[in-house]
C-alpha angles and dihedrals in degrees: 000000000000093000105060091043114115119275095253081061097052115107101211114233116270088218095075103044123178125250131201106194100231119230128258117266116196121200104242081054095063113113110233123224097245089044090067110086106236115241124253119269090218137357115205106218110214108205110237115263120198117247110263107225115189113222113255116229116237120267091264105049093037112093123244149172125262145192116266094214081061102060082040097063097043079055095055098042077052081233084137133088120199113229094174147020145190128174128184118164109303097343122084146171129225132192107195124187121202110204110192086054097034086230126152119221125201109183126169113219126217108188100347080301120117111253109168131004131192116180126201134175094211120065090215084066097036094054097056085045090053093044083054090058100047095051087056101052088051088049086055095040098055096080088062091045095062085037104061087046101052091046085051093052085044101054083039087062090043092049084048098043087049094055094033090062093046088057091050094057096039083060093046088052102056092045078050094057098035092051085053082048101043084058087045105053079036089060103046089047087058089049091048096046089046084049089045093045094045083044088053088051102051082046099064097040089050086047092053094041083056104056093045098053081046092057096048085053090053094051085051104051085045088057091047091051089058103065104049112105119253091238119175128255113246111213 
């Protein structure tokens, strides 16, 4: 029976076994037992995200750079209109409109010269540009700033130290000049208190002199008086 089955039924005999020569190993060719990597302990899958591509803006609302000489020409042609403005020193911003192309410009000034400029075709992307801008030339600014006032408060102290020292010598002067005065005047009163004391002085010996001329004449006129006759009075 087993030999009319088909042949996928058919055992093959064990007397004719088939051999595969094996290949030569050589020694050298043995593999050593340090020199097998050892297999992971454990291997963490991560499951498979997709990419996330942002979406890129179209060409006229994304914001770009652009060439100064280009701003400067539209300047110059007065094709531009100027939504917005900042100043600071010498730092400004600058948001330019550019009618015929519907394209935004924000352009950061140094010295009334163009610096940077960054174009956009949609206002929501100017404005932040412009902002940008602004914030940096405050940031710049801001050393001038600090420098103007300090040079104000400067000149302010010189202005007070100058008058301030004015003050002071007009005050030394007058002390200068009172203390001159006061020796003066010092001076005088001691004068006038050695004249008074040498007037005192002739005073009291004319005084004295005086009285006692007055007293002779007294006696005098005593002496004369003696000698005049008692006469009688006629009636």
């Amino acid at each position: 029976m087993l030999d009319n089955a088909p042949s996928f039924l058919v055992r093959p005999k064990a007397n004719n076994p088939i051999r595969v020569a094996a290949p030569d190993i050589h020694a050298e060719d043995e593999l050593k037992d340090e020199d097998v990597p050892a297999a992971p302990s454990s291997t963490r899958v991560m499951p498979l995200r997709p990419a996330v591509v942002p979406t890129q803006p179209s060409g006229k609302q994304s914001l770009q750079a652009a060439h100064r000489a280009e701003v400067e020409w539209l300047v110059q042609q007065g094709s531009l209109a100027t939504f917005r403005t900042f100043q600071s020193f010498a730092y400004s911003a600058r948001l330019l409109f550019h009618p015929r192309d519907l394209i935004y410009y924000a352009v950061l000034y140094h010295e009334n010269a163009v610096w940077r400029v960054l174009r956009a075709g949609d206002l929501d992307a100017a404005e932040p540009a412009f902002r940008h801008f602004v914030e940096q030339a405050m940031r710049l600014a801001d050393a001038e700033m600090r420098r103007a006032h300090l040079a104000a408060q400067n000149e302010q102290f010189s202005r007070l130290i100058a008058e301030s020292e004015a003050q002071i010598e007009r005050v030394r002067v007058d002390l200068q000049q009172g203390g001159a005065q006061d020796q003066e005047v010092a001076l005088k009163q001691q004068e006038v208190r050695k004249e008074l004391a040498q007037l005192e002085g002739k005073r009291i010996a004319a005084q004295a002199q005086l009285n006692k001329l007055q007293r002779q004449l007294h006696q005098l006129n005593a002496t004369v008086n003696e000698s005049v006759p008692n006469l009688p009075t006629t009636r």
